[in-house]
N, C-alpha and C positions, 0 to 999 in steps of 0.2 A: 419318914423316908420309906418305911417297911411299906406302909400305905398306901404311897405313889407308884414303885416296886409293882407291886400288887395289880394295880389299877391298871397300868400301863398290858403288865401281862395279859390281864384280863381283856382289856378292847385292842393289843397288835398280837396276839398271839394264842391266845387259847380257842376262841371260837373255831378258829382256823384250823388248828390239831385236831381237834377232834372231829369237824367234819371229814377232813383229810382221812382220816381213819375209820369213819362210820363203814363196818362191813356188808359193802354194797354198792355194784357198780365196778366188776373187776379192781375190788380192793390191792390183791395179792400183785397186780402190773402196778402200780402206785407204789405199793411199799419195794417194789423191787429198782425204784427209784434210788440214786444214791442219797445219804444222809443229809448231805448240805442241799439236794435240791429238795429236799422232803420239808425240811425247816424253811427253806425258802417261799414255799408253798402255805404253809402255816400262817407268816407272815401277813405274803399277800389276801389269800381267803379271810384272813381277820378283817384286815385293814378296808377291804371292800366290801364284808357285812358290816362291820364296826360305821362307815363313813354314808354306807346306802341308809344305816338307821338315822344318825344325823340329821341327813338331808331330810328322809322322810318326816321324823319329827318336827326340826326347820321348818317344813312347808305349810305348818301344822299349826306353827306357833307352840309348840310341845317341847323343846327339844333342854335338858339338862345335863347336865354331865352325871348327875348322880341316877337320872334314869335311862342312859345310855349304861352305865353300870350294870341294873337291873337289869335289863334286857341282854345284855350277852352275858350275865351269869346266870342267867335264866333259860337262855337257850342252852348254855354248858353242861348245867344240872339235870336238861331236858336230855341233851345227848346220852350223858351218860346213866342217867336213871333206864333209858331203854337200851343202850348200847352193853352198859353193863362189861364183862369181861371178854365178849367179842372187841372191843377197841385194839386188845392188843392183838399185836401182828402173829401171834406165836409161830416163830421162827422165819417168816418169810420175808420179814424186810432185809435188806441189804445193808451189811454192816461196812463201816464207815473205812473209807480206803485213804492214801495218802493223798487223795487230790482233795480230799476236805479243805486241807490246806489252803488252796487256790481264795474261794470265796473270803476264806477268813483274813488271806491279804491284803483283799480288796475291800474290806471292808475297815482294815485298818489305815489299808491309802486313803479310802474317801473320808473317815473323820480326820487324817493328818490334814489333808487339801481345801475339807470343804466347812470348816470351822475355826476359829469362830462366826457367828455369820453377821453381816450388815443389820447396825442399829437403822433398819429401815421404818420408822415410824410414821415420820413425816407426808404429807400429801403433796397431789399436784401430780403424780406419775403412779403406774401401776404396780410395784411396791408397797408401796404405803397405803394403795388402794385396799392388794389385799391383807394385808394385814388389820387395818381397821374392821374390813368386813368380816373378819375372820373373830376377832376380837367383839364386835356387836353380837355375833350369832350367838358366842358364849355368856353374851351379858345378857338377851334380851330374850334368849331361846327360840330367836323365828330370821329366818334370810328377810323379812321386810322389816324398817326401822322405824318405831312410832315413838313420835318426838311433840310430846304437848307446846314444846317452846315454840314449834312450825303453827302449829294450829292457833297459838295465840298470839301472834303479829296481827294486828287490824289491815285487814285488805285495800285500804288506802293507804298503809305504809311496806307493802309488799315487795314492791318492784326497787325500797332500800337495798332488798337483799337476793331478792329474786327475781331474775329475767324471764319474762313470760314467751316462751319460743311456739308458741301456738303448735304446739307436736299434739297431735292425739293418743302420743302414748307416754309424754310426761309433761311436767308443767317447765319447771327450771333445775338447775344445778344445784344441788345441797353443796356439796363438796364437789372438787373433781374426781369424779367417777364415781358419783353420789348422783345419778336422777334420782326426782322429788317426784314420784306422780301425783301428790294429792295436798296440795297446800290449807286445805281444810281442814282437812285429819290427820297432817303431817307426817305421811306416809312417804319414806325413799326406800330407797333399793340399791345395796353394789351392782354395780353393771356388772362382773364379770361372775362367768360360771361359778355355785359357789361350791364344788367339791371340796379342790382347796382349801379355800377359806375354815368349809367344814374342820380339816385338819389342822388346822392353825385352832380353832376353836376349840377342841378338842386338846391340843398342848397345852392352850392357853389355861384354862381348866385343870390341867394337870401341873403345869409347872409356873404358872406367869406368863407376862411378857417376852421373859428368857427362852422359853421353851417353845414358843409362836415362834419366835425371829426365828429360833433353830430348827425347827419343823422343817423349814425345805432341806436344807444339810442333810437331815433322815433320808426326807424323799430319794436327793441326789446317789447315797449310798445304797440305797434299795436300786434305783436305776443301773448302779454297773452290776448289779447283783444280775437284773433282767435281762441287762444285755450278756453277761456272760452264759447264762445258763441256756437262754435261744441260741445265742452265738456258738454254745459249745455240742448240742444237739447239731446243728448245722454246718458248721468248718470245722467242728474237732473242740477239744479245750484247750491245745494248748495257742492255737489259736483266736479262741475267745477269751480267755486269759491276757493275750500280749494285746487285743482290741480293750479290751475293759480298763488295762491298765492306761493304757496311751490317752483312753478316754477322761481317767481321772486327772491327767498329767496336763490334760491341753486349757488354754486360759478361758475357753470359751464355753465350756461344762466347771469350770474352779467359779468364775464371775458367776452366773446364775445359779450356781448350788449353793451359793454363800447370799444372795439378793433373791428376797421373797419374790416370785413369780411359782409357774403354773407347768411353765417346761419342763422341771426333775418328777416331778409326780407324773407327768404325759408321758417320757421316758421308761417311768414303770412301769408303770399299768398297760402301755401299749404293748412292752417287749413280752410283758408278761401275758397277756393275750394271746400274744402271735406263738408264744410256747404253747399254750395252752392250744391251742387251733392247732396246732402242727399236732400235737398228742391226740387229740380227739378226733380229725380229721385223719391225718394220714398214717397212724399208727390204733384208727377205731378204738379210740379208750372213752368209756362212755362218760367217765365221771367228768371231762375236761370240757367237756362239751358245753354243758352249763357254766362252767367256769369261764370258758373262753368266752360266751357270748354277755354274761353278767360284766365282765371286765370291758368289753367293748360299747355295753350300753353306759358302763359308768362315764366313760372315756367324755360322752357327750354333756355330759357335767361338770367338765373338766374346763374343753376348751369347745372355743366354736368352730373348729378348721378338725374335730375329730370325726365327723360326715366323711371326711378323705380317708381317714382310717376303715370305715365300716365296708364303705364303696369299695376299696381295695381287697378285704377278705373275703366280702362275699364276694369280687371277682376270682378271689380265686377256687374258690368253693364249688362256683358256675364250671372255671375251667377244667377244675379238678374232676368235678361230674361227668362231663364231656366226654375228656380225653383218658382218666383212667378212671371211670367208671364208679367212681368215690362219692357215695349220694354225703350235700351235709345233712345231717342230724336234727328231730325234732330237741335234741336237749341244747343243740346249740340254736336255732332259730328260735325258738319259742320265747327266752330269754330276751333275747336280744329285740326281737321284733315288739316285746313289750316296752324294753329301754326306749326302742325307737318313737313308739308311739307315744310315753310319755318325754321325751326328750323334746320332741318336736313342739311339745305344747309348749314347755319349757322355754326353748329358746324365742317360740316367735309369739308366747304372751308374755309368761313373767319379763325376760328378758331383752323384750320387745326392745328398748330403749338403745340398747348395745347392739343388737341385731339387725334395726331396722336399716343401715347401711350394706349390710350383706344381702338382705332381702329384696331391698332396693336394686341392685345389681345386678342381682337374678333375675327381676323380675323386666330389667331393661334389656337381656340381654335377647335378639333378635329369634324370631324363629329360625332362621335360616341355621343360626348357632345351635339353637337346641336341636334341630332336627339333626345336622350334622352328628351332634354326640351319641345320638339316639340312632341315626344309623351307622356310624360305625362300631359301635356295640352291635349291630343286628348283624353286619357281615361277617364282625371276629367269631360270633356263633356261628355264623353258615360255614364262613371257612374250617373251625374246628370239625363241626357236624362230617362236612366232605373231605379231611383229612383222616376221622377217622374210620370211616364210610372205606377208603383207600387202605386203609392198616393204622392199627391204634400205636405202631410201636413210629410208625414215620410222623403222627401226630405229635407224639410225645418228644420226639427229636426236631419239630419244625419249630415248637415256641418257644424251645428254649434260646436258638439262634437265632429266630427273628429279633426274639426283646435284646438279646447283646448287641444286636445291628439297630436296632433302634437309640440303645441308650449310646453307642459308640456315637453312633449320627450326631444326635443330642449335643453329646460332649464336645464333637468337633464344630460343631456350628455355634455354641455360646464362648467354645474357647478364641477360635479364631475368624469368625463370619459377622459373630452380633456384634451391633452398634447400634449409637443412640441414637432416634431419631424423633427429631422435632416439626411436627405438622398441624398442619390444623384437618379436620374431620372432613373427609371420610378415611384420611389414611391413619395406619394404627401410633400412634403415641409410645415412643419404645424411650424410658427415662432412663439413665446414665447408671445407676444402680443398680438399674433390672439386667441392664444391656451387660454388664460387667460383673454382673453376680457372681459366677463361676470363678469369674479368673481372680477378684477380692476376696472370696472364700479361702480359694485355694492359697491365696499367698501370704492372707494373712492367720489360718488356722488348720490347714491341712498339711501343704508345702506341696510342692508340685511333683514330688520323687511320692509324697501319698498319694495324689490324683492317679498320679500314673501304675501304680501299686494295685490300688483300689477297682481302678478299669481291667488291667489284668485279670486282677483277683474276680471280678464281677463277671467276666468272659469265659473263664477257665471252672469256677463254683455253679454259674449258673449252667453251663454246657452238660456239668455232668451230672448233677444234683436238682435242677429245679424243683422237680417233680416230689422231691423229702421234703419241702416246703414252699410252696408257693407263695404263702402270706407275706412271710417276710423279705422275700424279692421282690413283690409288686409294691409291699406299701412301703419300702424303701425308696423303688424307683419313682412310686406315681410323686411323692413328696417330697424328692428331687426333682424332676421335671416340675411340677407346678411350681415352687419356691424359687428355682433358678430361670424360671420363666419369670413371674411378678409374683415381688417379695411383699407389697401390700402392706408397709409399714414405713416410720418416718426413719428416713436413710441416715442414721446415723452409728459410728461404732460403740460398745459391744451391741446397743441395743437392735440396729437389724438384722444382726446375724442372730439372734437367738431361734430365728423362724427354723436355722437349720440344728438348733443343739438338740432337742427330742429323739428328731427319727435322721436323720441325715447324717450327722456327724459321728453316730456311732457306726449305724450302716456301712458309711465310708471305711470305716473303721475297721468293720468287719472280714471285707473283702480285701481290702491293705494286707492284715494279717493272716490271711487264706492264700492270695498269694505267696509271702513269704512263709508261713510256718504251715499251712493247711496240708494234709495228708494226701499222696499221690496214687495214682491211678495202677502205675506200674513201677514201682521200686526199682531203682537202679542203686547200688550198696556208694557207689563212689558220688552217682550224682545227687542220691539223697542226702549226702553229708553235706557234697560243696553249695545245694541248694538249701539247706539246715544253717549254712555258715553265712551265705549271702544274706537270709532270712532277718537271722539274729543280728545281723549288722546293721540292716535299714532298720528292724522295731528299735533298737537304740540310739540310732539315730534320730529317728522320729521323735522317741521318748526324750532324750537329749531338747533338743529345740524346743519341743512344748514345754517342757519344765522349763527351761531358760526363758521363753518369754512369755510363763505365767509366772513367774519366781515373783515381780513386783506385785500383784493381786494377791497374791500366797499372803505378803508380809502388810496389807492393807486390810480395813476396815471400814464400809461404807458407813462416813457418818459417825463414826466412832463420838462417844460423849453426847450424844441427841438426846437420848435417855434420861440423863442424868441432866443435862438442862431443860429440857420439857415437865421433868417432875419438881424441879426446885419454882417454872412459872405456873406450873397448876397447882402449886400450894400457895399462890396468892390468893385466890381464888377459894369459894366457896359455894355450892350448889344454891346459894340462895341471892349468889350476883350474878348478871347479864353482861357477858365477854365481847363486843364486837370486834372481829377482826377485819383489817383491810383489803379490799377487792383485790382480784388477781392482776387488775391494770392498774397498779399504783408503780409498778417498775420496781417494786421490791423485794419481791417472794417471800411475804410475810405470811401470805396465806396459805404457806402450807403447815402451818403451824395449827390453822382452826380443826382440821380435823380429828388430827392426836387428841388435842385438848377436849373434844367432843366426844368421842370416840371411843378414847383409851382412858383417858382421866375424867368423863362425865359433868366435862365442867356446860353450861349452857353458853353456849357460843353461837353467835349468827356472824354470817360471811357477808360484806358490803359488795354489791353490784357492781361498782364505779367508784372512781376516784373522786367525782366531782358530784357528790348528791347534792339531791334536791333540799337546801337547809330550812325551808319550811316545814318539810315532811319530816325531815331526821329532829327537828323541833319537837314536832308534834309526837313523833314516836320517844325520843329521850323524857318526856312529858309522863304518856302511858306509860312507858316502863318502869321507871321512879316510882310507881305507884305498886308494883309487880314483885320487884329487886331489890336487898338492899343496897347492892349498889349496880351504878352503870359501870363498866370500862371499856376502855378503846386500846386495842394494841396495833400498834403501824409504825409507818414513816417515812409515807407520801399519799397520806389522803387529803384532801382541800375541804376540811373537817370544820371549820370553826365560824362562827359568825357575829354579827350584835351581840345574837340571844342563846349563843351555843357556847358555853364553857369549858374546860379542859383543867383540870390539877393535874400538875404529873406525881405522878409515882415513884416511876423511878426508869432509867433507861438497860438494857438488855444488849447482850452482841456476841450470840451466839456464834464459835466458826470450829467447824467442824470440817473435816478429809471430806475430799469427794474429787474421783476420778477421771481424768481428763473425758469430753463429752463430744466427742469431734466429729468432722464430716465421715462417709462412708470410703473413701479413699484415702483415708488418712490411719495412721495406729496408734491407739492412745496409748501414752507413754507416760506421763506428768500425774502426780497427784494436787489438786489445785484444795483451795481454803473456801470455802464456801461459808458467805458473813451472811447472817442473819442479825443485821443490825435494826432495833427497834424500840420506841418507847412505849411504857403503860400507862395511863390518862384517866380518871374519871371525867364520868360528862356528867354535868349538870346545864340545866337551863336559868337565862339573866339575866343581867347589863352590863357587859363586858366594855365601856368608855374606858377612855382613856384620859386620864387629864395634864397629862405631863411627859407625853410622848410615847414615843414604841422605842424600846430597846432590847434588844436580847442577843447573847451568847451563839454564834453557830458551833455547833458539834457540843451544845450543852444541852440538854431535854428542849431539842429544836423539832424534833421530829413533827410536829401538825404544823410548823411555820414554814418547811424547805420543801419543794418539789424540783423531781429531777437532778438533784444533788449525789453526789456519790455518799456512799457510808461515811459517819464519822469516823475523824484520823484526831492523829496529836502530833505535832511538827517538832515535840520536844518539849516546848514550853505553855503549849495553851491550846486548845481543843480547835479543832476547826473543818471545814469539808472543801474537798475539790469541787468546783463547777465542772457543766460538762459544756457543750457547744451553744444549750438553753434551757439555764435553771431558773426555777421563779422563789422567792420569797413571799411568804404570806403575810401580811400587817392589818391586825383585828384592831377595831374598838377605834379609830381615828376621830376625832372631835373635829376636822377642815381646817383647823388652824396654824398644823403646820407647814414650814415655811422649807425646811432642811432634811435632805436624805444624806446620811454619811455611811458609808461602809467602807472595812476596816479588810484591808486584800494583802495577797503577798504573790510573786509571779510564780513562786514553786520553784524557784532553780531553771528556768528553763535551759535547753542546750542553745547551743549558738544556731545548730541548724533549723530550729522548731519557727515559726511565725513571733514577734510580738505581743508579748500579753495584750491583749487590746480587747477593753470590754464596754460594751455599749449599754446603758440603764434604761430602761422603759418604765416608768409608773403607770401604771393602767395604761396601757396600749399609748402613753407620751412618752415619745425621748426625751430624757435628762441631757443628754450627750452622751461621748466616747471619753474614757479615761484608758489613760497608759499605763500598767499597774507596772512597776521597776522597783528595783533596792532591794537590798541583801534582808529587809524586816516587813515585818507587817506595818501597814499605814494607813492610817484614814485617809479617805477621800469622800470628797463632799462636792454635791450637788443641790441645786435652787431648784424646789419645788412651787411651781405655779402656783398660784391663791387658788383658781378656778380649780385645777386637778387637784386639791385638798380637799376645796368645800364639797364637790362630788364623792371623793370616797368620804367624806366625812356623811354622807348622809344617805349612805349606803348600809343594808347591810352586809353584805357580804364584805370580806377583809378586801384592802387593798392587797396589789399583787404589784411586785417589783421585778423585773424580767433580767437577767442578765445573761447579753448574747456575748458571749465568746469566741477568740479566736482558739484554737485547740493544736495540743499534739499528743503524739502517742507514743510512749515509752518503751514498747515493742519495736512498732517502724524504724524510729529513731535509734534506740540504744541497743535491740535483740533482746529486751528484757521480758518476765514473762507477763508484764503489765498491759493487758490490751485496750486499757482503757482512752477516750478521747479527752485530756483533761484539758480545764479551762483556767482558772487562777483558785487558790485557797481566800476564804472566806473565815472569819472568827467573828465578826462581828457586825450586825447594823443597826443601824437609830436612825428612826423617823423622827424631828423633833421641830 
């Protein structure tokens, strides 16, 4: 423990301190900082040389946790071997007052709020993305993944596993969110920025799995940390105080602080920039300069929408020059301009694969578009230029109420003008989500008394203050206006609001609480009270509501027990057998299972293309492998896996079901926590002669899984195993001899309601109707069907299995009953025999 302790000081906290303190660079305005923003500082300084060596290492193929050690006890040793007894401040720092307090609250809100956090392990969504990738950097010490198991698939049985998308910047899909570029050398890549990840790799290393999941949680409480301390520079503290706290209180900063994503670290880093900027810039501190612009380059490692960020400070940097005369800094561009240049290689080589739709975009986007951006940039300089040409003080007074008349515009036109509109090209395409973005924000995570708050606040802060910092009123507003323009992700709750949890929603935040608590102009003793009283009554009320409808997320866990069943099936498994799991179109979201298993537990896993392979190839590859592996496995439970010569043992079947949070349209509030089944069997493959000499019989909802497609999870009715059909499920039937004569399955109607349709199910044997039966009666029953000689002796001289179809009439237990079963269901199944 003392070791970990240690460790952790060593790469979030000491580098930091002691550059912090290196005497040099108007030390003495630094330490006259107050105490909690000086430790604040420490932090981040660490955390961004701590996360820049990572990376560099990562890129390197170099990167270890024990020589990340090295390297910032190296530099510490470094500081202080030359720093020596100048580090301390003697007597000029600023001793520590009772607002120390503030941070430490909030620090205590964000671990009460934002832990424990989502066993997000699993793949298929970007959670689980970065967490794996996070989790590889620290196993493998490089951002690319080399996987001999890729390089040794024979290239004629390839496209089992991997879809060849003819891209020149990858081959196919390892995982989702795993491009492969190089299926020879078995080279993939997480698509997304790997900052992050770095930091998860870095927990990972240090605590586990445990300490990865929780890493965003850190991030999320470092983020109200940023926002409060810009915040309190800027409207005051105690208005950045009542923003940071509302921040930690609302559901849509609690959900992503607890779900690995990339937003609470963006949060950070960005607020902590825009401090830094505002120090270096409009208060000339030279040390911040480098700071701000290192923090900005890192940003673009972060996310790929951090470009928005760079473009907004150095707008304001420009206007700052302009109009008061405020040149930026070689210590803040020189930094930055190098992040830039390597950032740029960054996203559009390494990261080409994730990129190349953004760049695509851009690169379609018309001259006439570009020129326009390009000139109205030219005129805001000409106007500034001849405003201050006129008097720099009428300057300085025209941009702050132009942008309040622009963002007011803004607001009035997406609150009550936009709508959706549907056309075909040349007119612009305006989707339902974009068109109503403001007014979903607002009602379902701001409240409309915050809008209105906020827009005050934004009218009244910026009118008298812009010019104390410009940074963070442009790249508040520019990231409002573009996101409340098109949000650029799939419309659905919390997941498309998160575009605005970084920069937006604290923002909003900000000026909410500058309104009511922000410090006045000219003190009136009666109206500063009754305005102090009005104040305090919406931030509690605000605070009120946000707690009230994050209170369910509070007491939730994404996925809670994943962990614990993902380790009990990777200890079936041993690095010396071959896992394949089934494709993502099997209809069962088994596959997101392959990643973890690869990923986190090192098991050798390949991911199947399709549901329906090729059974000559999957022949010929279960052949090679056998010779590779001790053993094959298959884990699924709707793949069309089996054939003559394709075998199956089962092992044993699985039915993982874990919380997971209602997942609903963008107009809608999730509310519900649903059960999410990961039902599936384990299989050895072997290759054979799978005959049959005495018929096909078998159990449904007993280790049925390679024989059902389209079937719902297995259930148990009480007395005996079985699965619902849906409107058209198939059975599989291997090994047939043509002999037989008789198809009998064994059904029950389910209970239907009086108002639902008929059980009525129609049989098809290979593309032949059997007929329609009427499935009735309070029990299960066999029913039986005459099987043609001819449709026998064909599948009997086939390989592949026969296939049994049963089309369903259906209902739905939601329509019908209000329940919260949305399923279309057809009749329960327990049993059939071909004989």
């Amino acid at each position: 423990m003392l070791r970990l302790i240690l460790s952790a000081i060593a790469i979030a906290y000491l580098p930091g301190a002691l550059i912090f303190r290196w005497p040099a660079w108007d030390r003495d305005r630094r330490a006259s900082l107050g105490a909690d923003e000086r430790v604040f500082w420490h932090v981040v300084i660490s955390l961004a040389w701590s996360l820049g060596v990572v990376l560099a290492l990562a890129g390197f193929d170099a990167y270890r946790l024990d020589r990340l050690l090295w390297i910032d006890g190296g530099l510490a040793a470094l500081l202080v071997s030359a720093g020596r007894t100048r580090l301390r401040y003697g007597g000029t720092a600023a001793r520590p007052a009772w607002t120390v307090m503030l941070p430490v609250v909030l620090v205590a809100l964000g671990c009460w709020r934002f832990f424990p956090p989502a066993e997000y392990v699993i793949g298929g969504k970007d959670p689980g993305t970065y967490i794996n990738e996070g989790v590889q950097i620290a196993k493998t010490g490089s951002i690319y993944i080399r996987e001999p198991l890729i390089a040794s698939v024979p290239p004629a049985s390839r496209d089992l596993f991997f879809h060849d998308y003819v891209q020149p910047w990858y081959y196919s899909i390892r995982f989702m969110g795993f491009p492969m570029l190089d299926p020879a050398a078995g080279v993939t890549i997480g698509q997304f920025p790997h900052l992050y990840p770095a930091s998860i790799a870095v927990a990972y290393g240090l605590g586990g799995l445990t300490w990865a999941l929780g890493v965003v949680g850190a991030w999320a409480v470092l983020g109200l940390l940023a926002v409060y301390f810009a915040g309190a520079r800027f409207v005051g503290r105690a208005a950045a105080f009542a923003a940071a706290a509302l921040l930690a209180l609302n559901v849509l900063e609690v959900w992503f602080a607890r779900s690995p994503s990339s937003e609470p670290a963006t949060q950070a880093l960005l607020f902590a920039a825009l401090l830094a900027f505002a120090r270096a810039h409009q208060e000339e501190d030279r040390f911040f300069g480098p700071v701000a612009g290192a923090l900005l380059g890192l940003l673009l490692f972060l996310r790929i929408d951090a470009f928005m960020a760079v473009a907004t400070v150095l707008g304001a940097a420009i206007g700052s020059w302009i109009v008061t005369r405020l040149k930026p800094r070689p210590g803040f561009l020189v930094p930055l301009a190098a992040a830039c240049v390597v950032g740029w290689f960054y996203v559009t080589v390494t990261l080409r694969a994730y990129s190349n739709d953004m760049i695509g975009y851009l690169i379609t986007l018309s001259p006439l578009t570009i020129g326009a951006g390009i000139g109205a940039a030219a005129v805001a300089v000409i106007v500034l230029e001849r405003l201050v040409r006129l008097g720099g003080d009428k300057a300085a007074r025209v941009v702050p109420i132009a942008l309040s008349i622009v963002v007011l515009a803004a607001a009035a036109d997406a609150w009550f003008l936009r709508e959706q509109v549907n056309c075909q090209s040349p007119c612009v395409k305006v989707a339902a989500h974009d068109a109503y973005a403001l007014r979903t924000f607002t009602d379902f995570y701001l409240t409309r008394w915050g809008l209105v708050a906020a827009l005050v606040g934004f009218v009244l802060v910026v009118r008298r203050d812009f010019w104390r910092d410009p940074a963070l009123v442009l790249t508040v507003t520019g990231f409002a206006i573009a996101f409340f323009y098109k949000i650029r992700i799939a419309p659905f709750q919390f997941w498309m609001n998160r575009r605005y949890m970084p920069v937006v929603l604290p923002g909003m935040l900000l000026f909410a609480a500058a309104a009511a608590l922000g410090p006045m102009t000219k003190p009136w003793r009666g109206l500063a009270i009754a305005r102090a009283t009005v104040g305090a009554l919406l931030i509690g009320a605000l605070g009120w509501q946000y707690a009230k409808a994050a209170a369910p997320v509070v007491n939730h866990v994404e996925y809670a027990g994943i962990v614990a069943d993902l380790e009990q099936l990777s200890a079936m498994f041993t690095n010396r057998d071959l896992v394949i799991v089934e494709s993502r179109d099997a209809g069962t979201d088994i596959q997101v299972l392959a990643a973890p298993l690869a990923y986190v537990y090192d098991r050798q896993v390949l991911l199947m293309d399709g549901a329906q392979p090729d059974k000559a190839k999957l022949r010929a590859f279960i052949e090679h492998a056998s010779g590779l592996y001790a053993h094959v496995y298959f884990i699924g439970g709707g793949t069309n896996l089996l054939s003559r010569h394709i075998l199956a043992r089962p092992i044993t079947t699985r039915k993982f079901v874990v919380p997971q949070y209602d997942d609903v349209a963008w107009n809608v509030y999730p509310r519900d926590v649903q059960r999410k089944a990961l039902d599936f069997g384990v299989y050895e493959l072997s290759t054979g002669r799978a005959d049959v000499t005495n018929g096909f019989a078998h159990d449904i909802g007993a280790e049925d899984d390679l024989y059902v497609l389209r079937f719902y999870a297995r259930d148990f009715n009480g007395r005996q195993p079985m699965r619902w059909t849906g409107g058209n499920s198939q059975i599989l039937v291997p090994g047939l001899v043509g002999k037989e004569t008789e198809v009998v399955l064994t059904m029950h109607d389910g209970g239907r309601p009086k108002e639902a349709p008929p059980a009525r199910v129609e049989v098809i044997f290979n593309d032949v109707s059997l007929g329609t039966v009427d499935v009735s009666g309070p029990d299960f029953k066999p029913y039986r069907l005459t099987l043609p000689l001819e449709v026998a002796r064909e599948a009997g001289a086939a390989d592949e299995p026969a296939q049994i179809r049963l089309v369903s009439t259906t209902w739905s237990p939601q329509e019908l009953r209000g329940l919260p079963d949305s399923r279309n269901l057809g009749v329960m199944v327990s049993r059939v025999e071909v004989r």
